[in-house]
N, CA and C atoms as an extended XYZ file, in Angstrom:
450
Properties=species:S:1:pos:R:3:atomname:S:1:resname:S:1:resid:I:1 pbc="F F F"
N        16.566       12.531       -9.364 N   UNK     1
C        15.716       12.507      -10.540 CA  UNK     1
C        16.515       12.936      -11.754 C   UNK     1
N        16.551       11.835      -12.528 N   UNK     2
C        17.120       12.586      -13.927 CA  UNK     2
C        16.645       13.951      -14.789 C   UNK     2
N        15.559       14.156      -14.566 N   UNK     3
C        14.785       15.251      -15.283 CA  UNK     3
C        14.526       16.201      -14.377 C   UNK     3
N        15.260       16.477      -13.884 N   UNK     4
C        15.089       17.568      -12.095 CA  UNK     4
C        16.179       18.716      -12.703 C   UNK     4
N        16.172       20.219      -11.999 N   UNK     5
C        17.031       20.963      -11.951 CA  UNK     5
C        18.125       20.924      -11.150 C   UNK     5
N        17.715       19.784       -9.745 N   UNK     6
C        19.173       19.307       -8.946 CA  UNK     6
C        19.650       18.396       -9.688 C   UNK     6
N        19.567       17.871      -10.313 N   UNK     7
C        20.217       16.370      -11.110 CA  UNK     7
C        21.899       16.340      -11.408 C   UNK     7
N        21.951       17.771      -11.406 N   UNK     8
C        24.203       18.214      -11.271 CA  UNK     8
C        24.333       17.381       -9.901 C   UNK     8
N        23.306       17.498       -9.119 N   UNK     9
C        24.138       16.724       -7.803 CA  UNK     9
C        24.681       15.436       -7.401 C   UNK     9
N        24.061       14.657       -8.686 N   UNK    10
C        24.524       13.704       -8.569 CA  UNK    10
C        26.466       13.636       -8.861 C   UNK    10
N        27.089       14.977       -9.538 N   UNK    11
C        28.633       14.925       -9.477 CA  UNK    11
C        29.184       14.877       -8.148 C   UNK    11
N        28.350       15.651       -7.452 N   UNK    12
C        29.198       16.155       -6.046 CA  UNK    12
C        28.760       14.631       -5.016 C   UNK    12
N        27.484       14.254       -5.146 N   UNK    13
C        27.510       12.619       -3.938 CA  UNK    13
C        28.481       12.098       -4.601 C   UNK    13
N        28.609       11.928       -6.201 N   UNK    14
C        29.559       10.355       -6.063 CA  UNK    14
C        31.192       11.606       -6.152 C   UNK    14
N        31.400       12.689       -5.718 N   UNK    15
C        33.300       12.678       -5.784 CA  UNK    15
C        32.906       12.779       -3.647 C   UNK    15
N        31.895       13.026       -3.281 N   UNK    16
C        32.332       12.890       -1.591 CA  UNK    16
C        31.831       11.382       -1.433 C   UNK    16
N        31.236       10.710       -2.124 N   UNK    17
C        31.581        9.193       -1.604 CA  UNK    17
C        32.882        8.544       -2.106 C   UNK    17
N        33.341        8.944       -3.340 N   UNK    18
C        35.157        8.228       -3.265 CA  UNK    18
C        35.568        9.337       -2.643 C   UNK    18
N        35.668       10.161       -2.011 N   UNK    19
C        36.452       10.969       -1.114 CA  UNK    19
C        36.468       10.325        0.291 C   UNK    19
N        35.386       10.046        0.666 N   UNK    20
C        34.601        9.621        2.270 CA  UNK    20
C        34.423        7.823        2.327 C   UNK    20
N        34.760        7.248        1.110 N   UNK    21
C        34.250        5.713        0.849 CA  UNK    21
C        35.222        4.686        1.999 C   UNK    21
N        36.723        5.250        1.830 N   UNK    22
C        37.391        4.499        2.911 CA  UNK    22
C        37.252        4.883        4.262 C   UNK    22
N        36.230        5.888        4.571 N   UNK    23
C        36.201        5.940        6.403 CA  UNK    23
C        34.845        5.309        6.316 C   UNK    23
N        34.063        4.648        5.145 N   UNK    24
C        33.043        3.782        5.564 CA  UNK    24
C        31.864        4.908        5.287 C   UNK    24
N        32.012        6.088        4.376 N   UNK    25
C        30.959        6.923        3.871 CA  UNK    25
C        29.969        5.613        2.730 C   UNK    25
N        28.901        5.353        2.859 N   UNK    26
C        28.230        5.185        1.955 CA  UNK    26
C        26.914        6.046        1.351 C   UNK    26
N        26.709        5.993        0.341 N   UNK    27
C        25.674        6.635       -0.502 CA  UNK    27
C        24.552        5.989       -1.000 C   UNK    27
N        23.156        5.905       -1.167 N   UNK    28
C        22.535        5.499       -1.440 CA  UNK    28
C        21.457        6.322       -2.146 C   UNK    28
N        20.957        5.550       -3.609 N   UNK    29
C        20.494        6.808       -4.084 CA  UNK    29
C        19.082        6.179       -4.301 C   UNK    29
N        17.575        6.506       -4.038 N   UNK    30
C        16.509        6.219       -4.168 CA  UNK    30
C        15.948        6.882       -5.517 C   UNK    30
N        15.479        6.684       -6.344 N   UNK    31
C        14.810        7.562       -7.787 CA  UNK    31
C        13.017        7.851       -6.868 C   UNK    31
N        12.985        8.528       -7.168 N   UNK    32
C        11.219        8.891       -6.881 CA  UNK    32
C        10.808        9.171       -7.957 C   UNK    32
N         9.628        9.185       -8.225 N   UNK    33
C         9.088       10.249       -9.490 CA  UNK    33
C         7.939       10.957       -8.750 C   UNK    33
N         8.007       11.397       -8.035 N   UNK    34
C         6.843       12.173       -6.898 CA  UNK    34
C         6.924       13.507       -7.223 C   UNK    34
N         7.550       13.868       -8.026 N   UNK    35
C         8.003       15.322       -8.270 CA  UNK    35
C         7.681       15.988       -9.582 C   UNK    35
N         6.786       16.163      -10.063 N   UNK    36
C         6.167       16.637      -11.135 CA  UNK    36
C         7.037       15.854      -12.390 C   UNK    36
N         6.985       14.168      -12.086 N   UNK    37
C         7.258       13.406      -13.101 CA  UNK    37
C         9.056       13.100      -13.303 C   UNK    37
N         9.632       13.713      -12.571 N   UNK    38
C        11.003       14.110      -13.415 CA  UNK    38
C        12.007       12.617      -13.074 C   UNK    38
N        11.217       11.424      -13.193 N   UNK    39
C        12.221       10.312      -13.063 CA  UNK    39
C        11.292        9.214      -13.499 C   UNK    39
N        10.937        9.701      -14.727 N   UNK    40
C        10.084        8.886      -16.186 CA  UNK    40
C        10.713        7.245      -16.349 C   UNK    40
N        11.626        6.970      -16.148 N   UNK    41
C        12.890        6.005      -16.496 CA  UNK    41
C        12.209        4.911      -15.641 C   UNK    41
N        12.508        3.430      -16.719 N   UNK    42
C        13.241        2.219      -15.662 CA  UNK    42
C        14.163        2.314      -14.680 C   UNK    42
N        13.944        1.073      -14.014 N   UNK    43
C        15.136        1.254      -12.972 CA  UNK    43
C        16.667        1.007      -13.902 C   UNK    43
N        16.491        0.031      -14.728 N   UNK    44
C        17.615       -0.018      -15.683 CA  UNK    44
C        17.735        1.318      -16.591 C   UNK    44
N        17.139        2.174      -16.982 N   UNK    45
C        17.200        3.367      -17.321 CA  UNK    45
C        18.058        4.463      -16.347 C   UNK    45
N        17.513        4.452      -15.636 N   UNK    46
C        17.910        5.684      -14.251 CA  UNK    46
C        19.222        5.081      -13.679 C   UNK    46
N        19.556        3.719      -13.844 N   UNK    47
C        20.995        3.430      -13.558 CA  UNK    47
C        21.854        3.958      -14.410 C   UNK    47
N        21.728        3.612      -16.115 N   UNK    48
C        22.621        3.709      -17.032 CA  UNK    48
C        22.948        5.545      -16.907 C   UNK    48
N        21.830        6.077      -16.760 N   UNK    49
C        21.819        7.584      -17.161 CA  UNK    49
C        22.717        8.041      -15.848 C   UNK    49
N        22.599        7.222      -14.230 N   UNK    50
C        23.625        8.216      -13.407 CA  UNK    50
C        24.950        7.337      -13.680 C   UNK    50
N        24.657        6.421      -14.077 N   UNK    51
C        26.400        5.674      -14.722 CA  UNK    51
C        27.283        6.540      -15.655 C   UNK    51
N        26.441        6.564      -16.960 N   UNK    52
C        26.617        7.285      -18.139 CA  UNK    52
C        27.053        8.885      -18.296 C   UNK    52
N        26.420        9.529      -17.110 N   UNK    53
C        25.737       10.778      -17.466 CA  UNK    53
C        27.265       11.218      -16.078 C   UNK    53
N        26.904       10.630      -15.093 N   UNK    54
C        27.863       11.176      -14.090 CA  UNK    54
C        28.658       10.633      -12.840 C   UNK    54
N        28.831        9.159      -13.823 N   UNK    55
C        30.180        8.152      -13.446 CA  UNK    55
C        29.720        7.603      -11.971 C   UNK    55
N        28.042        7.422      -11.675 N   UNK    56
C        27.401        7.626      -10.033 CA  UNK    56
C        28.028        5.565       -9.890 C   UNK    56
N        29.130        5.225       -8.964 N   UNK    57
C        29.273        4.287       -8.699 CA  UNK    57
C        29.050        3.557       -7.071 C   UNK    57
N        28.020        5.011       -6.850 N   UNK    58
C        26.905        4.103       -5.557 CA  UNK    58
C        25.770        3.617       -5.477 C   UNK    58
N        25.549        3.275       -5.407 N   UNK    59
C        23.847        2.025       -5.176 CA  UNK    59
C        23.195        3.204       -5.988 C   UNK    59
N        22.177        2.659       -6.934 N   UNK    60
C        21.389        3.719       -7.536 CA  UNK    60
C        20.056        2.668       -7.118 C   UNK    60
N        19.217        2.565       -6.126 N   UNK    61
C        17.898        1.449       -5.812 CA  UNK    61
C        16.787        1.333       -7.011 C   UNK    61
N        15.599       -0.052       -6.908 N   UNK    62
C        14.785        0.589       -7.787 CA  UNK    62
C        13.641        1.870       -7.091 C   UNK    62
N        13.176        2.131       -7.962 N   UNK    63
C        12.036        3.535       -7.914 CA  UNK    63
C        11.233        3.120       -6.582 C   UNK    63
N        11.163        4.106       -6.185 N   UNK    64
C         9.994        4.100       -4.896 CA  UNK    64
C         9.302        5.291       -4.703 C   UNK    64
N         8.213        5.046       -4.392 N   UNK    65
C         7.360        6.683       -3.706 CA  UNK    65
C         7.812        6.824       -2.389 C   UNK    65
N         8.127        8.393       -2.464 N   UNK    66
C         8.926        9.122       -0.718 CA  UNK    66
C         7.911        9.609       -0.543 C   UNK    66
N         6.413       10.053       -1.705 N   UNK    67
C         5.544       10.687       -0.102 CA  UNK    67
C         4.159        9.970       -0.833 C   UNK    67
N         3.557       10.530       -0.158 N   UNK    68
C         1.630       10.072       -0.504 CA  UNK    68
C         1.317        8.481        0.326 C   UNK    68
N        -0.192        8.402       -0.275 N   UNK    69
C        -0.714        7.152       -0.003 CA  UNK    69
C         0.485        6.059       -0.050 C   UNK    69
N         0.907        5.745       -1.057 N   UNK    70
C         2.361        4.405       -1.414 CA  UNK    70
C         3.610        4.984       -1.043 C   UNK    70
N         3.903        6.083       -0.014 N   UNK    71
C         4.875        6.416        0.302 CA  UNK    71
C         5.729        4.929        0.695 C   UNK    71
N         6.951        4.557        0.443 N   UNK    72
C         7.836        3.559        1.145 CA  UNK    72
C         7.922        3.956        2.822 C   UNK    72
N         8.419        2.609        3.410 N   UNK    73
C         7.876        2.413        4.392 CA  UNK    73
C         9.691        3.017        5.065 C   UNK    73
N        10.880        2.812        3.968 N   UNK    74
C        11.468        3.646        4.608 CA  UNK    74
C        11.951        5.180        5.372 C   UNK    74
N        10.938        5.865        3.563 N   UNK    75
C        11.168        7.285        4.242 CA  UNK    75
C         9.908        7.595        4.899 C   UNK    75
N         8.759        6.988        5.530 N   UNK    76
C         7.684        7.261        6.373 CA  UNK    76
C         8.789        7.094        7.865 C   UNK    76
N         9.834        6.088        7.907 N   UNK    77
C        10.990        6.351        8.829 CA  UNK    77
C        11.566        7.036        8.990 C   UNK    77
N        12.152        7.628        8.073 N   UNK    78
C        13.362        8.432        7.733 CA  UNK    78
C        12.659        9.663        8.224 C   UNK    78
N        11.559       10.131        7.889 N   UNK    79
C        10.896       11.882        7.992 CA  UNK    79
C        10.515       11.764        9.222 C   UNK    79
N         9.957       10.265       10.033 N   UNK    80
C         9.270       10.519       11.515 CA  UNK    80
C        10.895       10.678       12.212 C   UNK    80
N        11.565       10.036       11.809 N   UNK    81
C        12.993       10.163       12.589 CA  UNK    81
C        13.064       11.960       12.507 C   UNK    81
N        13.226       12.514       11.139 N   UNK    82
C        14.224       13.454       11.290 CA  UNK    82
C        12.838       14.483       10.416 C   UNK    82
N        11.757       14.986       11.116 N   UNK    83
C        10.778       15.702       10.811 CA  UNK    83
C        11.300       17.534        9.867 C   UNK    83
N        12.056       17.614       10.267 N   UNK    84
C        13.013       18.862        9.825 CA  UNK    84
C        14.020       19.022        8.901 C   UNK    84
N        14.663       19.640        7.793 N   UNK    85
C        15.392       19.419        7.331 CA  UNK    85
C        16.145       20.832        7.255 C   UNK    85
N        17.739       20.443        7.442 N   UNK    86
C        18.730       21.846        7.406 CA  UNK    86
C        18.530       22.534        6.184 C   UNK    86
N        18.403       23.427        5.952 N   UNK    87
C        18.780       24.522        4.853 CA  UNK    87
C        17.422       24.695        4.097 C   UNK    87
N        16.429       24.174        5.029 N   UNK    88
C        14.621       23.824        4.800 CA  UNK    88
C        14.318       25.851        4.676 C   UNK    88
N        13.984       26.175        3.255 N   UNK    89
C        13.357       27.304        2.958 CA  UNK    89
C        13.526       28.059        1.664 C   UNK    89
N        14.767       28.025        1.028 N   UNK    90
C        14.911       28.790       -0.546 CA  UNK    90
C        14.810       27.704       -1.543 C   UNK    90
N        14.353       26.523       -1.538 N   UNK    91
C        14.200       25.824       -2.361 CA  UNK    91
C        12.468       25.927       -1.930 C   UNK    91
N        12.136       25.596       -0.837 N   UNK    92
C        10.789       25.925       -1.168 CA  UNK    92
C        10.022       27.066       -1.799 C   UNK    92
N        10.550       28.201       -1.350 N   UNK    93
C         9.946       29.433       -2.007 CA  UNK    93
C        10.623       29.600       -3.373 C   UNK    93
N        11.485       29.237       -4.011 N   UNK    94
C        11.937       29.111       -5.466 CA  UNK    94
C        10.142       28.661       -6.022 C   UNK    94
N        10.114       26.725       -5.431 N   UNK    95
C         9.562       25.871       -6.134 CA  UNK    95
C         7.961       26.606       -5.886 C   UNK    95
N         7.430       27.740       -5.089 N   UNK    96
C         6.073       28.190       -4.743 CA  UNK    96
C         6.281       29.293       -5.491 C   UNK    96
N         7.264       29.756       -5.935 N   UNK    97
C         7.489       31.768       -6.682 CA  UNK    97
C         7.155       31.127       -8.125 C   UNK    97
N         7.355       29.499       -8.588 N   UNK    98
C         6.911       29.099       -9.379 CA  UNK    98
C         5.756       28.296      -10.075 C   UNK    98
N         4.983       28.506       -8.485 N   UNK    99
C         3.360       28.356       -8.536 CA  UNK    99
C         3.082       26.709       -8.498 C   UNK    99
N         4.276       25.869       -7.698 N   UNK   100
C         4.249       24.589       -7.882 CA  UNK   100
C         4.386       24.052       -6.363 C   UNK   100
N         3.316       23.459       -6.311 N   UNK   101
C         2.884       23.277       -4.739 CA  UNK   101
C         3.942       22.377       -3.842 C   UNK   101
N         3.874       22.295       -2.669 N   UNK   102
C         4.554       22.092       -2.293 CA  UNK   102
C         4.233       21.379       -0.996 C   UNK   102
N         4.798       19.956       -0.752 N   UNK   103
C         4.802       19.258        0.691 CA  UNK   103
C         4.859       19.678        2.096 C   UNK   103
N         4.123       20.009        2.933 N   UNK   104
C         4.547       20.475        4.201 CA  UNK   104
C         5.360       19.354        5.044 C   UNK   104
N         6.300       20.273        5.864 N   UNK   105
C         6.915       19.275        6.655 CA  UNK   105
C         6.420       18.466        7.436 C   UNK   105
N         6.397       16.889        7.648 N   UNK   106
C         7.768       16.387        7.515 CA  UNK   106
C         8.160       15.918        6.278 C   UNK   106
N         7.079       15.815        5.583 N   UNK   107
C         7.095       15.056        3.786 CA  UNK   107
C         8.395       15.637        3.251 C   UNK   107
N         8.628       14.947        2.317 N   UNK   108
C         9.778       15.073        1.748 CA  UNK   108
C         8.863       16.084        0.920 C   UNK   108
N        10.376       17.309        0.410 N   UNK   109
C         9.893       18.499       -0.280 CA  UNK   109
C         9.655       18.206       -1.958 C   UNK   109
N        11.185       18.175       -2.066 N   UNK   110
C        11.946       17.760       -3.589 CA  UNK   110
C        12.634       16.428       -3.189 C   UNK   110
N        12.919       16.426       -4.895 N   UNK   111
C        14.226       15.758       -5.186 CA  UNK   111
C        15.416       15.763       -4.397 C   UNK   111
N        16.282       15.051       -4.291 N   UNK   112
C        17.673       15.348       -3.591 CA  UNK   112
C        17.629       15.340       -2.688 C   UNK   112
N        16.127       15.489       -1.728 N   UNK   113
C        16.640       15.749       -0.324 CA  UNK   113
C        17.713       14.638        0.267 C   UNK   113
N        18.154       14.840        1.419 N   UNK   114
C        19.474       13.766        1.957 CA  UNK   114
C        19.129       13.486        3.355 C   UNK   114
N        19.713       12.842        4.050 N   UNK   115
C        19.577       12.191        5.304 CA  UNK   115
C        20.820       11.267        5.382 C   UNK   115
N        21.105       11.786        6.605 N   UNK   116
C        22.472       11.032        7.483 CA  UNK   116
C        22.330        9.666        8.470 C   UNK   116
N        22.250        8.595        8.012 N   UNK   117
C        22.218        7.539        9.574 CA  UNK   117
C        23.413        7.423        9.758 C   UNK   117
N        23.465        7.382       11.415 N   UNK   118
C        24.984        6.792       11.672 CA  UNK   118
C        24.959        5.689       11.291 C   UNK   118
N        26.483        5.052       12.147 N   UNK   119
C        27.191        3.903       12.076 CA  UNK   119
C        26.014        2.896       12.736 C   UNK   119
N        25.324        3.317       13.685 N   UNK   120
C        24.764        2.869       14.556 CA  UNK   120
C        23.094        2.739       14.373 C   UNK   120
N        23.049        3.118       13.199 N   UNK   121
C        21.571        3.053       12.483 CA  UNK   121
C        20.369        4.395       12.616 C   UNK   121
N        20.773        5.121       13.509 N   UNK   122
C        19.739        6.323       13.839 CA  UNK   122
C        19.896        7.634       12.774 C   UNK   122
N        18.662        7.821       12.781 N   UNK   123
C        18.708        9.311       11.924 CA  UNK   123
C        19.604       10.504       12.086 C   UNK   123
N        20.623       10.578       11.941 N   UNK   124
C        21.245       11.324       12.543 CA  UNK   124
C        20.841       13.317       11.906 C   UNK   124
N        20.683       13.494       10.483 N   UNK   125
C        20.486       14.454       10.101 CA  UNK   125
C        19.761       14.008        8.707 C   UNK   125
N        19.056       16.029        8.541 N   UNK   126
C        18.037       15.846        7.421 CA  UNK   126
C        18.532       16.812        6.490 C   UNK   126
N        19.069       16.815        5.338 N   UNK   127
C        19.138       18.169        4.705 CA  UNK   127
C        18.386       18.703        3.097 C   UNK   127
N        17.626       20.067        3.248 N   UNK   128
C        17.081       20.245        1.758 CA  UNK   128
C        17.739       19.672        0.939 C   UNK   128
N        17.005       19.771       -0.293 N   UNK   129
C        17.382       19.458       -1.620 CA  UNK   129
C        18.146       20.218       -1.683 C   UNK   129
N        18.135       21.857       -1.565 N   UNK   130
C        19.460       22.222       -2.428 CA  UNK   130
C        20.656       22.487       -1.687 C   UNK   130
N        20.687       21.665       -0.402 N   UNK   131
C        22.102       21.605        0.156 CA  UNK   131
C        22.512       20.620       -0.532 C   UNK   131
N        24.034       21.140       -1.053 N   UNK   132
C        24.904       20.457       -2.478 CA  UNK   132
C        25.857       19.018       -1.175 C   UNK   132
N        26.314       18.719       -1.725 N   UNK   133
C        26.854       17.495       -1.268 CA  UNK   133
C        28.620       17.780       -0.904 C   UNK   133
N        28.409       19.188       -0.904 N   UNK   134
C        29.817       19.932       -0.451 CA  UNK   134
C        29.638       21.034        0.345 C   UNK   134
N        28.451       21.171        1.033 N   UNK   135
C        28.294       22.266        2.048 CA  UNK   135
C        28.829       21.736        3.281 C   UNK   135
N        29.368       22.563        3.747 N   UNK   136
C        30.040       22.481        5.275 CA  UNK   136
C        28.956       21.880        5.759 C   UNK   136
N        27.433       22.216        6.110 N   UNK   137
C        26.681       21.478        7.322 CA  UNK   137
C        26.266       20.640        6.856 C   UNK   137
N        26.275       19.650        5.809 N   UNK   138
C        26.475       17.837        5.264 CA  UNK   138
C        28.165       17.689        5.995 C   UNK   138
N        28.537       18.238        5.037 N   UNK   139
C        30.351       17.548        5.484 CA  UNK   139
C        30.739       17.666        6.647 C   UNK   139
N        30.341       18.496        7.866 N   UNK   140
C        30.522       18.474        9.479 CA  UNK   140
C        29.767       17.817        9.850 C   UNK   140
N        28.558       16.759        9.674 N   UNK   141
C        27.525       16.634        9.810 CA  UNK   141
C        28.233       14.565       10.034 C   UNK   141
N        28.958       14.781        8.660 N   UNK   142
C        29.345       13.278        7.916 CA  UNK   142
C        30.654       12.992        8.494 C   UNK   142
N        31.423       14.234        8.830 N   UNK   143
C        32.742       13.997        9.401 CA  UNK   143
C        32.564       13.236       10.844 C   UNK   143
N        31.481       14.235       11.429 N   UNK   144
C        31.639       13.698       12.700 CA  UNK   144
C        31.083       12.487       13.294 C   UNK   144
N        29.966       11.827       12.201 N   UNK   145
C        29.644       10.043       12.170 CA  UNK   145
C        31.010        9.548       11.781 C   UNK   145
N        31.719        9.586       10.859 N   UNK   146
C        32.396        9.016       10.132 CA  UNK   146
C        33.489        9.040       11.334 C   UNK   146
N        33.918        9.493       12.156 N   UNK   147
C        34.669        9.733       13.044 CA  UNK   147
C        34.192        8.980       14.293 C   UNK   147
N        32.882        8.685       14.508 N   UNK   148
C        32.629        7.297       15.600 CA  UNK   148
C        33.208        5.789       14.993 C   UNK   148
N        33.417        5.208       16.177 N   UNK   149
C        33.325        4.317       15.977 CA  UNK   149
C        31.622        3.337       15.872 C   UNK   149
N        31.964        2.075       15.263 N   UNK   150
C        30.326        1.070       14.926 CA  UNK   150
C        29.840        0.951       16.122 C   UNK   150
């Protein structure tokens, strides 16, 4: 989300996807606005701004809903796959100490959250929003797909 307090993260996905891009790391970035508004933008908007703003040269998709009634039909996949997410708890109680309600699991929480498929298409991992895109349990997580073979 462009208008989010994770929105720095978009530096750290795109330097570990040209870091990770030649063992076949890809990135994919979904915009929601499910989150108290914070991705107002066109899809041509929300491209230019992670182009512009922080050089993002992986798939930026158009807008979709990750939870409710019009949730997309991918992450109603993605959350039955991987119901849990690593580092699932100080971003929630941040976003509740600030009186702003909050998704029970498996729904997606925030912004940013991430998810790992292998090579091989399965859910492999789920991680909070505010696991950064340089924490050891993403990057052990990515090493060791990236290290199977297809």
């Amino acid at each position: 989300a462009s208008k989010c307090g994770l929105t720095p993260q978009y530096e750290g996905l795109e330097k570990l996807f040209e870091a990770k891009r030649a063992q076949g790391l890809e990135v994919l970035g979904f915009p929601a606005n499910n989150f108290r508004e914070q991705e107002p933008g066109t899809d041509a908007e929300i491209a230019d701004f992670c182009s512009t703003t922080y050089n993002v040269q992986f798939p930026i998709y158009s807008k979709i809903s990750v939870v409710g009634a019009d949730q997309h039909p991918l992450y109603a996949a993605l959350t039955k796959a991987q119901p849990a997410a690593t580092g699932e708890g100080p971003h929630r109680a941040r976003l509740e100490g600030f009186k702003i309600a909050t998704n029970p699991a498996p729904d997606i929480l925030w912004n940013f959250e991430k998810f790992v498929i292998g090579r091989n298409g399965d859910v492999v991992a789920r991680f909070a929003p505010d696991v950064t895109a340089d924490d050891p349990r993403l990057v052990s997580v990515l090493e060791a797909e990236l290290a199977k073979s297809a």
